[in-house]
C-alpha positions, -999 to 999 in steps of 0.1 A, spaced: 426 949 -713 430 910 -713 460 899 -695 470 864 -707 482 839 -681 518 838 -692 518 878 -690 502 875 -656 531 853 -646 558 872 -666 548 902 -646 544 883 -608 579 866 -617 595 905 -623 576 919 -590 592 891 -573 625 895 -583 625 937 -579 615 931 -545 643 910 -537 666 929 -558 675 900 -575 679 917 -610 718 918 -605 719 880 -604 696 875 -637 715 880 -662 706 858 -696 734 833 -686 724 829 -650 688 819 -658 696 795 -688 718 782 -660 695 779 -634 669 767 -665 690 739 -674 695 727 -634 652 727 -632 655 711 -664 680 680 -651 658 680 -615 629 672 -638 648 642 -659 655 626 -622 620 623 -615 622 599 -644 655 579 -640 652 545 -640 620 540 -649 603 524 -673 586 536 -707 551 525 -689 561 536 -656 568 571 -667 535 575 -683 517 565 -650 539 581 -620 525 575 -585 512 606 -572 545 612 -552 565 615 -582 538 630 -607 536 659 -576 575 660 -578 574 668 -617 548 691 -613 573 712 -592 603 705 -616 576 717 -644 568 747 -627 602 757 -620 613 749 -652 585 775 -668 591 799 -644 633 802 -650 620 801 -689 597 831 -682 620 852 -667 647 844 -692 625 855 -720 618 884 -704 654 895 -696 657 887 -737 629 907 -744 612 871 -764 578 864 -767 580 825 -762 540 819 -775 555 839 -809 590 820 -809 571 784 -804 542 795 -830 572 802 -856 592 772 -843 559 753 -850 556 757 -888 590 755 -889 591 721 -876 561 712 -899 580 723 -929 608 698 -919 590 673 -910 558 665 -933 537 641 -922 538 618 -958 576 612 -944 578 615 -903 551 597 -898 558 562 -871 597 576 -877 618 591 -848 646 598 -874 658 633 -877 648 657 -904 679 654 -921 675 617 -923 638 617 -939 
């Protein structure tokens, strides 16, 4: 059978932790936690810089936000396996659901929120 990247990684990240025995300290809560710490490493990587600069970091900082990223997707993995989520189904619904709230004939140019269209 075809194993997909993210189920390659989903199944790496479980080895990893089983071997460690770090399933007692996973819990849902934990790893939104620990999700939400990756998450705030990555926003430092950008603070205090420009609109322009943060769309071309020097290779110090673009190599420090690929970590951040990685980290970030990894925590996310793991939580969505703990929660027993699929996260390419849940973005794939969160998609069209975003498209019916935001059509283009009114979000387009516009930052405003749906409920403001």
């Amino acid at each position: 059978t075809n194993v997909t990247a993210l189920e390659d990684l989903r199944e790496r990240l479980r080895a990893f932790a089983e071997a460690r025995e770090w399933g007692q300290f996973h819990s849902p809560k934990n790893l939104a936690m620990a999700l939400s710490a990756e998450a705030g490493e990555l926003l430092e990587v950008f603070q205090w810089l420009t609109e322009a600069q943060s769309r071309s970091l020097p290779p110090d900082a673009h190599a420090a936000a690929s970590e951040e990223v990685a980290d970030v997707l990894l925590y996310l993995i793991r939580l969505c396996d703990e929660l027993g989520i699929d996260p390419i189904a849940a973005a794939q619904r969160k998609l069209v659901a975003n498209a019916e709230k935001y059509p283009v004939d009114k979000a387009r140019g516009t930052s405003r929120k749906y409920t403001e269209l």
